[in-house]
N, C-alpha and C positions, 0 to 999 in steps of 0.2 A: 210685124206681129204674126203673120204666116206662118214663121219659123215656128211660132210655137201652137198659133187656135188658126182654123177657120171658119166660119159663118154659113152654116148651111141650113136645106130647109128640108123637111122629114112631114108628110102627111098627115100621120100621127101624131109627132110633137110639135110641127109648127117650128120656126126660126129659134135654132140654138146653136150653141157654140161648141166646136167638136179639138182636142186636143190632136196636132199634127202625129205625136209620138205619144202612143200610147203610157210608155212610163212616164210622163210629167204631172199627169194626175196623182198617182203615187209619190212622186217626190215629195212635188207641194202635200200632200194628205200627211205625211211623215213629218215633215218640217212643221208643219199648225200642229202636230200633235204634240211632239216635242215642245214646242211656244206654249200652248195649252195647259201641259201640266207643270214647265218652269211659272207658269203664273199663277198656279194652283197655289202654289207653297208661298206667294208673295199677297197676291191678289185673287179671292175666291171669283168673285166678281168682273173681273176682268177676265180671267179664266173662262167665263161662259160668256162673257160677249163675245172674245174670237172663235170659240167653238162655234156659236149661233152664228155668225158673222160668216164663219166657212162655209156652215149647211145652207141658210138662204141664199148667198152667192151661187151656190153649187144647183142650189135647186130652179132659181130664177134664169142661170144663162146656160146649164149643160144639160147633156142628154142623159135619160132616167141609168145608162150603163155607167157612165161618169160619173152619176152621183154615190151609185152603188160601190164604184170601185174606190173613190175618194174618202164614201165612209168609211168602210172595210182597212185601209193602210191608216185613217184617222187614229181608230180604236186600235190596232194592232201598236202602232207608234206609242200614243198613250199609257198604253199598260203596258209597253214594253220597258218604259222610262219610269212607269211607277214601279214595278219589280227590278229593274237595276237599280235605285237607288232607295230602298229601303229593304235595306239586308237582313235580313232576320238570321242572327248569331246569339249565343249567349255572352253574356254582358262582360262575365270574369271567367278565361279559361284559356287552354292552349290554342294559339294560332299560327298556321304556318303563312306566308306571305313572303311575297316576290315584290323584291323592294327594286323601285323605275329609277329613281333618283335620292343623291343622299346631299342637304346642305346642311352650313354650321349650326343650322338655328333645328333644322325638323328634316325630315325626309319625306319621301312618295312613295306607296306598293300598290301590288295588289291583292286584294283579298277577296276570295269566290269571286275572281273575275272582273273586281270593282275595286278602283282607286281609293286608297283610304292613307290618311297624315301618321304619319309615324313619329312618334313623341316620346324622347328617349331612346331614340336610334346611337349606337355605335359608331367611333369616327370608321373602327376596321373595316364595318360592313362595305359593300361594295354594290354600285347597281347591276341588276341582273341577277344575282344570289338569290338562294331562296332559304327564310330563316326561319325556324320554327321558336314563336317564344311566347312568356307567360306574361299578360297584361290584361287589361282594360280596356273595352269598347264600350265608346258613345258616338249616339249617333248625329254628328254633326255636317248638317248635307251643305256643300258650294256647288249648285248646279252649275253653275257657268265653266267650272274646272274639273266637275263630276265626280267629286270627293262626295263620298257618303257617309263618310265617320272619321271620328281620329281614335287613334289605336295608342293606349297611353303602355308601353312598353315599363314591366319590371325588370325582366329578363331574357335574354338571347341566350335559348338551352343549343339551337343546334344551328349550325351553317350547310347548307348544301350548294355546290356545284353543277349545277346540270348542263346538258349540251346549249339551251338557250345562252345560258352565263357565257361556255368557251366560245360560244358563235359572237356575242357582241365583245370579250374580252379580247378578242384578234384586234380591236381598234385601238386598245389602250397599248396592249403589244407591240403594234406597229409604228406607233408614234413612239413608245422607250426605243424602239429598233434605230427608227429616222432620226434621232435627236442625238446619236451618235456620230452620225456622218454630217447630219445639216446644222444640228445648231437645234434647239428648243424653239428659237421663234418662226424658222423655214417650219418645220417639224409640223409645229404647229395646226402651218396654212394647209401642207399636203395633206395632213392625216383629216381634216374637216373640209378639204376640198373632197379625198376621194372618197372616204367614210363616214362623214357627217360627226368626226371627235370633236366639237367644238369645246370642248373641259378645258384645251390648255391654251387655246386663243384669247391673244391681250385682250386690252382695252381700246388699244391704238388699233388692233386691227380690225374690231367689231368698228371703230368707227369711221375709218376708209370706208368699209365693203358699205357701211349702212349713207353714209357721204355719196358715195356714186351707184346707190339705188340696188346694188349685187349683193346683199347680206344672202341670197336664198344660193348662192353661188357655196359659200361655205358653212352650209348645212343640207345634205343632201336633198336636192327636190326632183322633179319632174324632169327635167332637163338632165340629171345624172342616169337618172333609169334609162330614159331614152336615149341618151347616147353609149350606155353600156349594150342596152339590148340591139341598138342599129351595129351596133361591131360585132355583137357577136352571133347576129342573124347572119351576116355577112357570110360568115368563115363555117356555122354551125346550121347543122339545121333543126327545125323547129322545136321537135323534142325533147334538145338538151338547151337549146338560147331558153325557154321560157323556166325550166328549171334551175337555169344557172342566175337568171336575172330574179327570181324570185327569193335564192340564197342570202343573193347582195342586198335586196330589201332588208331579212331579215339582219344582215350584216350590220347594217346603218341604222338599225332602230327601228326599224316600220315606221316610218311616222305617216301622218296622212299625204300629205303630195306624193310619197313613193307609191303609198298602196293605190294613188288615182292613177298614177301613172301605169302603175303594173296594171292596172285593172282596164284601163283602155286600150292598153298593147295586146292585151289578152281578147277582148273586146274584137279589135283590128284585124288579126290575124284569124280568127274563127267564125266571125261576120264574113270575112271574104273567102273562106273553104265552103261555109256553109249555104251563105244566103247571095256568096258573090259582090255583096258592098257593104259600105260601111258610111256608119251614121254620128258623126264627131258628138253631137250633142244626146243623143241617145248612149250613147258609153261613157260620157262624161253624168249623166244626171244616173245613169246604173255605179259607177263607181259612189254618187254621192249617197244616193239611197243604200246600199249596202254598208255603208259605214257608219251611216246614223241608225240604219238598225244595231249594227253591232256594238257600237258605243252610243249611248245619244247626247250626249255631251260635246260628239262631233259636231254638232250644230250651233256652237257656241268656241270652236276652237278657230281663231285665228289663223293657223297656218291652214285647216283646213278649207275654211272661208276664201282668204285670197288666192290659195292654187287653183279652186275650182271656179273662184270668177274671175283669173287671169285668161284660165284654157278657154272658158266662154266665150272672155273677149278678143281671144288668137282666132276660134272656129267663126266666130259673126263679123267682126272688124276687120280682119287683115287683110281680105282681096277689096273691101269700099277704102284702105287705104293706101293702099296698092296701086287704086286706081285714082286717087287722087294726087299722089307725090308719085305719077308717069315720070315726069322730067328728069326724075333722079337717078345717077346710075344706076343701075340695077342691084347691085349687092348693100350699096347704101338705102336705098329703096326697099329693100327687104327687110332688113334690118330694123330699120328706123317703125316700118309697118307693125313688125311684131312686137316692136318694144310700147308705142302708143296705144297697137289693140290689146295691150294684156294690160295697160293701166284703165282701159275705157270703164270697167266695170268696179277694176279693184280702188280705185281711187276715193269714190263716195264710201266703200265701207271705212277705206281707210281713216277718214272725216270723223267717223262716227266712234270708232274704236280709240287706234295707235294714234292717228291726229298727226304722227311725222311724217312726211311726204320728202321723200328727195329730188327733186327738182332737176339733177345732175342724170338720171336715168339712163337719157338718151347718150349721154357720154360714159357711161359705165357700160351699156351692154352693148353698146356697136364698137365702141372700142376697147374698153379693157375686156368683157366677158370673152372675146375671141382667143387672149393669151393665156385663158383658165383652162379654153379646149385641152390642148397638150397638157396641161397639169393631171386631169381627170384622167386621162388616158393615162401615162407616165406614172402617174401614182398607183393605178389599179395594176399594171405589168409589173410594177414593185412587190406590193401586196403577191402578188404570183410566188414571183420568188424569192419572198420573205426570208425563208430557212435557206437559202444558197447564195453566202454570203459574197462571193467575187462577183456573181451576176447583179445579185442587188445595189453592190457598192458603185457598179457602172452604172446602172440605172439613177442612183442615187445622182450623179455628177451633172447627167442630160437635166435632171430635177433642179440642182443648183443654176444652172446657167438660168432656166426658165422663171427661177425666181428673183432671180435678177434683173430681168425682161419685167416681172410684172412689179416689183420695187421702182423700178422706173417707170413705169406707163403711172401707178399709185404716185411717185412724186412731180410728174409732170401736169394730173390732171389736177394734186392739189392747191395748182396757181390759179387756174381756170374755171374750179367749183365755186358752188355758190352754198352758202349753209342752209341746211336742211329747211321749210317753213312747216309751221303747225295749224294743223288745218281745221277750221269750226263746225258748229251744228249748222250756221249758215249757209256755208259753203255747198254742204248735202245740201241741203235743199232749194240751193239754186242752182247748181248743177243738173238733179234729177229733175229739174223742171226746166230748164236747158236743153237736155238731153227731149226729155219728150215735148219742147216746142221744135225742134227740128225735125224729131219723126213726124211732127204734124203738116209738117213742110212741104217733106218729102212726096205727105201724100196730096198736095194740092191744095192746103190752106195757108195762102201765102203771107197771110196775116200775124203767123206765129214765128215767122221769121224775123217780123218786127216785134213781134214780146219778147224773143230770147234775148237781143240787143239792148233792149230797155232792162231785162233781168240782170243782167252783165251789168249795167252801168247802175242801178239798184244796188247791189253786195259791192259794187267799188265804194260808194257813200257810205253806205252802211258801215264799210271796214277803216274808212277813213276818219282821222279823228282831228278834226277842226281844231278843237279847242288843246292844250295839255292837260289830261287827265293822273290825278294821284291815286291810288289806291294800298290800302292795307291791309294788307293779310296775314289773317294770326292762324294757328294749328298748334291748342297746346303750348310747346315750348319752342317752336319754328315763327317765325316773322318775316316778311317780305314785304320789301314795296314795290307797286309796282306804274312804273312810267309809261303813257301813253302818248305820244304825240305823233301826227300823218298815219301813215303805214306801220310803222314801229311799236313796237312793246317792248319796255326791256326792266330788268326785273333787278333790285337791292335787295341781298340779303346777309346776315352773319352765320346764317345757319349752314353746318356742315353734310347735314340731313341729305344725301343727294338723292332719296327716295321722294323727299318731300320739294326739293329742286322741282325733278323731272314733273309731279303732279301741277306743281302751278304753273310749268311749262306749257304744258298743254292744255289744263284750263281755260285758260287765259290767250295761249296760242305765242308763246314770247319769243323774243326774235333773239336777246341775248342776254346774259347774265354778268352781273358785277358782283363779285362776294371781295367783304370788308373781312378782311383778314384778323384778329385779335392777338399780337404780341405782345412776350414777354409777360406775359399771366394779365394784361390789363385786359376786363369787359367791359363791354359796350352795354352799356344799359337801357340807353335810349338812344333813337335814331329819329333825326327830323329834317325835314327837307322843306327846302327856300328857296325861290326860287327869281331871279331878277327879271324883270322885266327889260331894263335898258343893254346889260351884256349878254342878254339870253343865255342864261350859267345856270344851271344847278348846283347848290349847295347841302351839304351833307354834315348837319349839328348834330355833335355827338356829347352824349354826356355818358363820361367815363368816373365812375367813383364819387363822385357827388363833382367834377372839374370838367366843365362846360368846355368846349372850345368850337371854333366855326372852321371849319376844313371844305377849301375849296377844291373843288373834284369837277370839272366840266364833262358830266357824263353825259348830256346829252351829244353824239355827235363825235363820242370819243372811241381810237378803236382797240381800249384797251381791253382785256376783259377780268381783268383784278385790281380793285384798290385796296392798298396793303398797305396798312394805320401803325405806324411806328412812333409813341412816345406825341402823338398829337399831330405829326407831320407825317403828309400822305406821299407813299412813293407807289408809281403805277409801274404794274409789271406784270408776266405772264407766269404762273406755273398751276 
């Protein structure tokens, strides 16, 4: 607790609590403001409990400058987030907008600086462009995604190009370049390893990277900035590395982990000219405050959430486990250290949020992430010399061999992975109270070393399921069922829906899926499940067209993951 309050005593105010680092007051002031007014627009009333809730905390344990400074970023956060997200525009008239993203269904821009749904977007358009056209504004806010309206488009009068556009269009460039020499699916990996293109990456490859815990691998994060800007601090000095690494953000999108990245390296390097040291958690809580002021939305953006409490848990965890796995060699010791302190913190949000945990972690970043190094490097000296094609096509071949290296490390670790679990509100919360019966430990109540034990074996019962549980689940025109028995969750459906898949996935927390396939135009109308007692079987009664039949499927315990209903008779297969 040090790291962040200490307990001191002032003549004048008597025993209060004083912030180690000055900007943590502000952070937190920023973050409750933000929460504050997303609950204004759901909840008036809850809105002014946490407001009330922040001020008598602030006023009961801090010192009368902390209360002042905590109001002071309170209000500023506040109305900084009720003026971004109520635009005041006229309703019908010309708008120009810079569109982020374009899918089949709608698109993303920006308008006066603020994310708004674009409805009746163009396949042509392109993201980055900037379009001027004649439509319809309303205001329809999703604070969690910081959409403030949807822009119902008549017309796209004009297209413009500007230097933004040709700075992020070098990635779609480079991957048409790569896909000449490597192939589309190499192409791919390179171009979203080095520049974060992930547009043209499979399905299969989203689910490797997201399998062995590395998906941040191929989409640029923290880890690409800093090892662009350690090479090129190397070779350069300071006034053109920090320029040249700020480029490449803009290069790869700006997304949030770059800009925290850039913004601690910046942090790093000007702390130590100026003040001679440097404060990992004061650059880290300055990168996050500066981008929830500039967006406040950031505080409900997942990439932004887990990068800033991975770096948390690299700056507090890494040397207590460092010094706990002594025994290990050293480079596996390292290794192993930074991979467990960057899940210490991001783990329970993940609970709460995404709910997929990969469990393979420690085998994707101590051993495959090392074979990605040389891809990042290799791929960015490509990008160099892009337009010089004999240099690049050499470049291009070192690329090839490397992706062959990491196709294999990819098919050897998928004998030895374990499939992804989905994680509960439980889980949070016995975790976070886990976590703080050991800090309780730590400080000499030995007591709570035997609550966390007791907590652990509490959420193992809890998860555990005695009995066989059936459950059904309707959505509309989607149906599932879903089976429970020990550990396991596994889920029957006919629905093709994989939006609606994924959501009972995680719901529910399912360990794996059976979809009943419907051939030859015959549906399924009804689905009933039987279940024996004496062969321990599940059965699966279908009634097809008004013609009943009993189709035996032993799914418990089976490891297929498709039952595929042909003409009444089941045949189990993959695809």
């Amino acid at each position: 607790m040090k790291v962040f309050l200490k307990y001191i005593y002032n003549k004048k105010q008597g025993y209060s609590y004083v912030f180690v680092r000055p900007i943590l007051p502000m952070l937190l002031a920023c973050v409750i403001g933000v929460l504050t007014y997303s609950f204004s627009n759901i909840n008036l009333q809850g809105a002014v409990l946490i407001a009330a809730s922040f001020l008598a905390v602030s006023i009961l344990f801090f010192s009368k400058q902390y209360i002042i400074i905590s109001l002071l970023f309170f209000l500023i956060s506040f109305f900084n987030s009720y003026f971004y997200y109520n635009l005041n525009v006229k309703s019908y008239k010309f708008f120009e907008v810079r569109v982020s993203s374009v899918s089949k269904t709608y698109g993303v821009g920006e308008l006066s600086s603020r994310k708004v749904k674009l409805d009746g977007l163009k396949d042509s358009v392109k993201p980055s462009e900037v379009i001027k056209v004649r439509g319809v504004f309303k205001k329809e806010k999703d604070i969690d995604r910081g959409i403030v309206g949807t822009l119902y488009i008549d017309e796209v009068l004009n297209i413009k190009e500007d230097y933004i556009f040709k700075l992020n269009n070098i990635r779609r460039l480079y991957f048409e370049k790569l896909k000449l020499i490597l192939g589309e699916e190499d192409s791919a990996l390179v171009s979203s390893t080095t520049l974060g293109y992930t547009e043209a990456l499979t399905k299969e490859q989203n689910f490797d990277m997201g399998r062995l815990g590395i998906i941040h691998v191929v989409s640029v994060s923290g880890f690409h900035i800093a090892l662009i800007f350690l090479i090129l601090d190397r070779f350069l000095k300071l006034r053109y590395s920090i320029p040249i690494s700020f480029v490449y953000v803009l290069i790869t999108g700006a997304t949030a982990p770059t800009i925290r990245a850039f913004f601690m390296i910046l942090v790093l390097k000007f702390s130590k000219k100026v003040f001679k040291n440097y404060d990992g958690i004061t650059a880290l809580s300055f990168s996050a405050l500066l981008l929830i002021l500039y967006k406040p939305y950031n505080a409900f953006d997942i990439g932004f959430m887990l990068s800033h409490l991975s770096t948390l848990g690299i700056i507090l965890m890494y040397k207590p486990f460092l010094r706990f796995l002594h025994k290990l060699p050293r480079r596996f010791n390292e290794g192993i250290s930074v991979c467990l302190a960057a899940q210490t913190f991001s783990i329970p949000y993940l609970a709460l949020t995404i709910k997929d945990f990969s469990i393979n972690f420690l085998i994707g970043n101590v051993l495959v992430l090392p074979i990605f190094t040389p891809l990042v490097v290799l791929g960015n000296i490509a990008l160099l010399f892009m337009w010089n094609d004999l240099i690049f096509s050499l470049i291009c071949k070192v690329l090839y061999i490397n992706m062959l290296v990491i196709k294999g490390a990819l098919k050897i670790t998928e004998g030895i992975s374990i499939p992804n679990i989905y994680l509960t509100n439980i889980f949070f919360y016995g975790y976070v109270f886990i976590i703080i019966c050991f800090y309780m430990y730590k400080k000499g109540f030995e007591k709570f070393y035997k609550i966390a034990f007791g907590m652990m074996f509490t959420i193992l019962i809890i998860s555990y399921g005695f009995f066989p549980k059936i459950t059904v689940y309707n959505e509309k025109r989607n149906r599932a069922i879903i089976l429970e028995r020990g550990f396991g969750k596994e889920m029957i459906t006919v629905s093709k829906n994989e939006y609606f898949i994924n959501k009972v996935k995680k719901q529910y927390a399912i360990y794996d899926v059976y979809k009943i396939k419907e051939d030859y135009g015959v549906k399924i109308k009804d689905i009933n499940i039987l279940i024996d007692k004496n062969t321990k079987k599940c059965y699966i009664k279908t009634s097809k067209n008004n013609d009943t039949k009993l189709i035996d499927c032993d799914i418990i315990g089976s490891d297929e993951k498709v039952i595929r209903i042909i003409n009444g008779r089941i045949i189990t297969s993959e695809f």
